[in-house]
N, C-alpha and C positions, 0 to 999 in steps of 0.2 A: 401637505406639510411633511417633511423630511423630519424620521426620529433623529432626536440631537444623539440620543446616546449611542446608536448605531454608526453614527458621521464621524462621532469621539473613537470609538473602536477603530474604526478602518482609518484615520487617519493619524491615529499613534502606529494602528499594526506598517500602514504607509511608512512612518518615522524609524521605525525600529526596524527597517529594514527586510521585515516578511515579505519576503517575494515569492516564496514557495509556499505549496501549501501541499500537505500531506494525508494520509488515509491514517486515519486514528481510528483504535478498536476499542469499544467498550463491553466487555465480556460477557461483563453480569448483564445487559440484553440483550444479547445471542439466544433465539430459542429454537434455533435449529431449524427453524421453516416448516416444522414439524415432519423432519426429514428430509424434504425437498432442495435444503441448501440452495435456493437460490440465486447466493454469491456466486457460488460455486459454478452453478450451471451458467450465469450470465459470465464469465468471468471466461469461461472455458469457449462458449459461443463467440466470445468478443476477437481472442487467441486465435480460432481457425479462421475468421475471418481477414484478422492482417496480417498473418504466418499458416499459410494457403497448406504452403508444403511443407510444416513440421507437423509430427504426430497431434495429436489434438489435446491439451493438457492446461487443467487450471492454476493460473500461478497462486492462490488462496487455497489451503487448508481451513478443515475446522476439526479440532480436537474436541471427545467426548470425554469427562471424567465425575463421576460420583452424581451423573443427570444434567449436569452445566458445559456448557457447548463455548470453546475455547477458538473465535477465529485468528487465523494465524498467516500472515503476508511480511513480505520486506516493509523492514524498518527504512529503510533509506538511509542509513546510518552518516554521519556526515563525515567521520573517517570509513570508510567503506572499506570492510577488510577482502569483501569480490573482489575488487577494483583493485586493490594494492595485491592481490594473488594471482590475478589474471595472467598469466604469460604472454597471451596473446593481442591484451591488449582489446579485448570484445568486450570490456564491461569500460562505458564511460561517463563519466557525469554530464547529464547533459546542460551547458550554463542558462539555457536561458528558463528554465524550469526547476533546476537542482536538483532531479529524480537521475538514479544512476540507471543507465538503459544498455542492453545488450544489442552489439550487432553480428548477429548469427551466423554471417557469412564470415567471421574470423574467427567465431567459437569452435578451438580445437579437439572442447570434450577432453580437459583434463580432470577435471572434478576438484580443480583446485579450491575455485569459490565455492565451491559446497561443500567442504572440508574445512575451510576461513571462516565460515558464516556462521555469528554466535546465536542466532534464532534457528538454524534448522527451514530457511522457506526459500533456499535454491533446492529446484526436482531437477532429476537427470532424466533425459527424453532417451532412453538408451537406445529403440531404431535408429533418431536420428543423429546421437551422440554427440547431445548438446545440454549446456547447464541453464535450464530456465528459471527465467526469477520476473518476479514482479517489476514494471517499468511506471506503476502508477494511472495507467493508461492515461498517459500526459498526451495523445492525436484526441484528446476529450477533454468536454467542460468539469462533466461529474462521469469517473469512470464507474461503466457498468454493477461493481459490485455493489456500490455503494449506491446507485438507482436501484436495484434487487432488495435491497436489506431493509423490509419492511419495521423491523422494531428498533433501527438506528445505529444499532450494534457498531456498525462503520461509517465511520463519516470522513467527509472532505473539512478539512481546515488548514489552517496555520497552526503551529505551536502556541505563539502569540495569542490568537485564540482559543484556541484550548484551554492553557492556563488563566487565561481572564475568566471564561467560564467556568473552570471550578472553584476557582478563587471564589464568584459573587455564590456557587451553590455551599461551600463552607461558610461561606459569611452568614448566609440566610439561619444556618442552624445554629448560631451564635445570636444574632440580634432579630 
């Protein structure tokens, strides 16, 4: 027997148009992997494997401050300021996923989208003088970082979802 309440969810997020679905950060558990960064290492294994011949490089930071471990990737912003800086036209949205994706062979290496980007998570591959950024790893069901991150810290969702989920965990500490 099928949960009603999970059939209710996927079939509004259906309604409301959720066809994408994004890598959300939850900070506060982030514990560092006890150093090992884990994202990071899968994330960067994932990178040389389908970009053979760029430098080897993780599109996931993690910032340290005052003990608390800050992970940090593309927002995917839905006005994407990459994409409207691009000159060349290598940063494009992809429709049928909604994740904006770079094609390398057109990246001129101006450093424009990583001068537009109000998060700070385009790196410059400077041997091979290209702007990298997060693509979601949308060639996957669940990208690598996010199978890596043992305390949940990153997750695959929807907005849609997301927001219903906090929603029912404020609700809980009310009623």
């Amino acid at each position: 027997m099928k949960n009603t309440q999970n059939n209710r969810e996927e079939m509004l997020s259906d309604i409301s148009g959720e066809f994408t679905m994004e890598i959300l950060v939850n900070p506060g558990k982030c514990d560092g992997c006890a150093g090992s960064f884990d994202c990071i290492a899968s994330c960067k294994e994932e990178m040389t494997k389908i970009y053979p011949d760029i430098e080897p490089n993780s599109r996931i930071s993690i910032y340290q401050k005052d003990g608390a471990f800050f992970p940090s990737l593309c927002r995917n912003c839905e006005e994407s300021s990459c994409m409207s800086a691009c000159m060349s036209g290598a940063r494009v949205r992809n429709k049928d996923n909604g994740w904006v994706e770079t094609n390398y062979s057109l990246c001129v290496g101006c450093w424009m989208c990583i001068m537009s980007c109000p998060y700070g998570v385009i790196a410059r591959a400077e041997k091979d003088h290209l702007a990298l950024k997060c693509d979601g790893c949308s060639h996957t069901d669940v990208p690598p970082c996010v199978k890596a991150c043992k305390p949940k810290a990153i997750e695959i969702t929807g907005t849609y979802r997301y927001s219903q989920k906090k929603r029912k965990i404020f609700a809980k500490g009310y009623f």
